[in-house]
C-alpha positions in Angstrom: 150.9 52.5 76.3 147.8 52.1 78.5 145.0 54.5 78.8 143.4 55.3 82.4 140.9 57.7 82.8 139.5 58.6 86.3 136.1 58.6 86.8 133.9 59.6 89.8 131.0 57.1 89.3 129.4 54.3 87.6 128.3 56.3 84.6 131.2 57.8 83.9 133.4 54.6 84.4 131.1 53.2 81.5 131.6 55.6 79.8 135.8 55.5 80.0 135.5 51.7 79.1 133.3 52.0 76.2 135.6 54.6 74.9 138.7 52.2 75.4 140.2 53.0 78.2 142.3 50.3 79.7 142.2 51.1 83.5 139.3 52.2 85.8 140.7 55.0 88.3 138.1 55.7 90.4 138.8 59.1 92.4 136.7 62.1 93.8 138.6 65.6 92.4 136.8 67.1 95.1 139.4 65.8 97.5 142.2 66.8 95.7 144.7 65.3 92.7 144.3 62.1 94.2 141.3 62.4 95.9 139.8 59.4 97.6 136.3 58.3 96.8 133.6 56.5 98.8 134.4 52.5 99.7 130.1 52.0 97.8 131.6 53.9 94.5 134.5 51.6 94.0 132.0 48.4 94.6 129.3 49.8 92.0 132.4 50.6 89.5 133.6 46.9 89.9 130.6 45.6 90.1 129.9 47.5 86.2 133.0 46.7 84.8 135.3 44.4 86.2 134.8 41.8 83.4 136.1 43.5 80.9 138.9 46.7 82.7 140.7 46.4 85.8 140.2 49.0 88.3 142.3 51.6 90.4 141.5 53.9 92.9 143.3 56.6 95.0 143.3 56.7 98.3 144.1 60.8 98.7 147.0 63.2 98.3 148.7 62.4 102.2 150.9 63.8 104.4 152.9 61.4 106.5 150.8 59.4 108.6 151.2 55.5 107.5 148.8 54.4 110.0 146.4 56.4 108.2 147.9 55.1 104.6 147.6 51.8 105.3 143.9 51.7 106.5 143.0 53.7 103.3 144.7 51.2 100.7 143.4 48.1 102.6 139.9 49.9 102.6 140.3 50.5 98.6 141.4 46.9 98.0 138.9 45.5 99.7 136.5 47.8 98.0 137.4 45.8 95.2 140.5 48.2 93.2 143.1 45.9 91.2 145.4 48.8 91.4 145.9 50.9 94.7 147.3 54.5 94.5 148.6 56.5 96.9 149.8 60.4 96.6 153.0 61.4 98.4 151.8 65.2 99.0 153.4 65.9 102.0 156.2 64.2 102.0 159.7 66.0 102.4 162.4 63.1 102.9 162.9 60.0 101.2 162.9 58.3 104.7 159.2 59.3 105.0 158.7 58.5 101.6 160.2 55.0 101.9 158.2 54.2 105.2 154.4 55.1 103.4 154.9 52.9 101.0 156.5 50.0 102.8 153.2 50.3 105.3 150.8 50.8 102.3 152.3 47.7 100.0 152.5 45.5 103.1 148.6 46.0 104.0 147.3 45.6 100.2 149.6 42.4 99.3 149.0 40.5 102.8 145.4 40.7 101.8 146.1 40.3 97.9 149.4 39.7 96.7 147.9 40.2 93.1 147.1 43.9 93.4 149.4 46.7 92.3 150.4 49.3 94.4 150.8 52.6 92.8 153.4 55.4 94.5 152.8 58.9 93.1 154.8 62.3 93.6 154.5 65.6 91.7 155.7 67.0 89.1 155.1 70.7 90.6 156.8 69.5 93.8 158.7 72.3 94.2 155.6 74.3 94.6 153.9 72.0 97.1 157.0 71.7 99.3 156.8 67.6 98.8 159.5 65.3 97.5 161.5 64.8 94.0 160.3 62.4 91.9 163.4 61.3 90.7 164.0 60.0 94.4 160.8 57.7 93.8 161.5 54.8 91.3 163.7 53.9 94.3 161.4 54.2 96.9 159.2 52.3 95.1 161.8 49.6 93.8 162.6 49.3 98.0 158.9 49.3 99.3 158.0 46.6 96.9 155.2 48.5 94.9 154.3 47.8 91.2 154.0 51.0 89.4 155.5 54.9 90.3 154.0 57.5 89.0 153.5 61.3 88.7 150.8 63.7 89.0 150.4 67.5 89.6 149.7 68.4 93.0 147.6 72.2 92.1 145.2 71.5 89.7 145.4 75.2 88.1 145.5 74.2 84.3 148.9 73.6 84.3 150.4 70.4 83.1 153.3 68.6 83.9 154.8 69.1 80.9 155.2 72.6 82.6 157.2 71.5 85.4 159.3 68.7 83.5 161.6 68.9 80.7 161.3 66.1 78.2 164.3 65.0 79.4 164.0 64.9 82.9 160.9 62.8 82.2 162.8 60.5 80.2 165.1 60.0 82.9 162.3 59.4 85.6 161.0 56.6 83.1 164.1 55.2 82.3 165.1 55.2 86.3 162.1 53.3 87.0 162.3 51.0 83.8 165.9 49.8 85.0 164.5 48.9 88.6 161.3 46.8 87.2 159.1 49.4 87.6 156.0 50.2 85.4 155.7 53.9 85.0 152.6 56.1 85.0 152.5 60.0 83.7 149.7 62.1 84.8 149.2 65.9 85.3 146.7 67.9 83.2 147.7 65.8 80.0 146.1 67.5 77.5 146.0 66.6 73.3 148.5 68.1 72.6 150.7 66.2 74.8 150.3 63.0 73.2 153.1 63.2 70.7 155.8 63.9 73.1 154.3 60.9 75.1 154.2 58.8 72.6 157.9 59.5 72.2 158.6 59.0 76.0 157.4 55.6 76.3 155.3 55.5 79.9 153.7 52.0 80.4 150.8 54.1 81.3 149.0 57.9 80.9 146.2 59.1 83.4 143.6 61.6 82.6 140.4 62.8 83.9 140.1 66.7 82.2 141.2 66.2 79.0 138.2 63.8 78.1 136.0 65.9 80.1 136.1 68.4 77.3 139.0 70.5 79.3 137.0 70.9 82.7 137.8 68.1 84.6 134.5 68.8 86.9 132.6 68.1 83.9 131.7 64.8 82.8 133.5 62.1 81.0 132.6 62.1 77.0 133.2 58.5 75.5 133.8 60.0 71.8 137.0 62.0 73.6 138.1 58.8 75.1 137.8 57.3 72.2 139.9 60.1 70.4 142.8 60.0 72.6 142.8 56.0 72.7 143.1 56.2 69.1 145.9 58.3 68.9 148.4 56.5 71.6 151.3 54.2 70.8 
């Protein structure tokens, strides 16, 4: 299981991959779950650390404007991101769904076919009025995009393991697992989540508070990453 931690500059991102951390996700929490950062902070992360971690970054938590979707991912992978992310926020119909991420995996692989696209819904989607996430690993499958994933949408201290049964986390995994999809779990993940992840079996987990020492507008802590590394499967 691959670590990413989400970082909101250069000395934080050293810090992540010093502590083990396997992929860069450079985002601005100030923006939101998936906030977008600035086109210069995803240059200086790559610049930093590209020999040694590949690097993601979000391009925002959207409503539906493709358009709008597709500028942003081309603008992130030309930043220099290995892995593009995009948050389905408000999206209420599959159709919609399926139409952002055709647009957004068409404008990253015509300019790279190597880079991943990540598709992310909620967990708490019922909350935020936006789509199931067990109508994504299709999407995604459709669309052509490399990894689907889940975050929360409120970031109130709640994790998704709050929303989620084990169960119906299992099946999102094994959903996307059957279509050739690497999966990605996110969502206030805190310690004490691990276990049960390691159980579940997501090709990747994403955290930014739980290394921050539980306030994710602190600062990254390399020892923390380094804890939480350690413990994954």
């Amino acid at each position: 299981m691959k670590l990413l931690v989400s970082p909101i500059n250069r000395e934080e991102a050293k810090a992540a991959a010093n502590g083990g951390a396997d992929i860069i996700d450079v985002k601005n929490p100030k923006e939101g779950s998936l906030g977008a950062n600035f086109p210069w902070i995803i240059r200086s992360v790559k610049e930093a650390i590209s020999s040694i971690r590949p690097i993601s970054a979000t391009i925002g938590d959207l409503n539906y404007k493709p358009g709008t979707a597709s500028l942003a991912s081309l603008g992130a992978a030309v930043s220099g991101a290995d892995y593009i992310k995009l948050g389905l926020y408000d999206i209420q119909t599959r159709e919609q769904a399926l139409d952002m991420s055709e647009h957004v995996v068409r404008s990253v692989k015509d300019y790279d076919p190597t880079k991943k696209v990540v598709i992310s819904g909620y967990s708490d989607y019922k909350r935020i009025n936006s789509i199931p996430v067990s109508d994504l690993p299709s999407v995604c499958a459709e669309s052509g995009a490399d990894v689907v994933m889940m975050d929360t949408g409120i970031k109130d201290g709640r994790s998704t393991f709050e929303f989620m049964t084990n169960a119906e986390l299992s099946s999102f995994i094994n959903s996307a697992h059957d279509l050739g999809l690497e999966t990605a779990i996110a969502g206030t993940i805190k310690f004490e989540d691990i276990d049960a992840l390691n159980q579940l079996g997501p090709d990747i987990i994403g955290v930014r508070g739980c290394v921050c020492g539980g306030d994710r507008t602190s600062s990254i802590q390399q020892h923390l990453v380094e804890e939480l590394k350690s413990i994954l499967v």
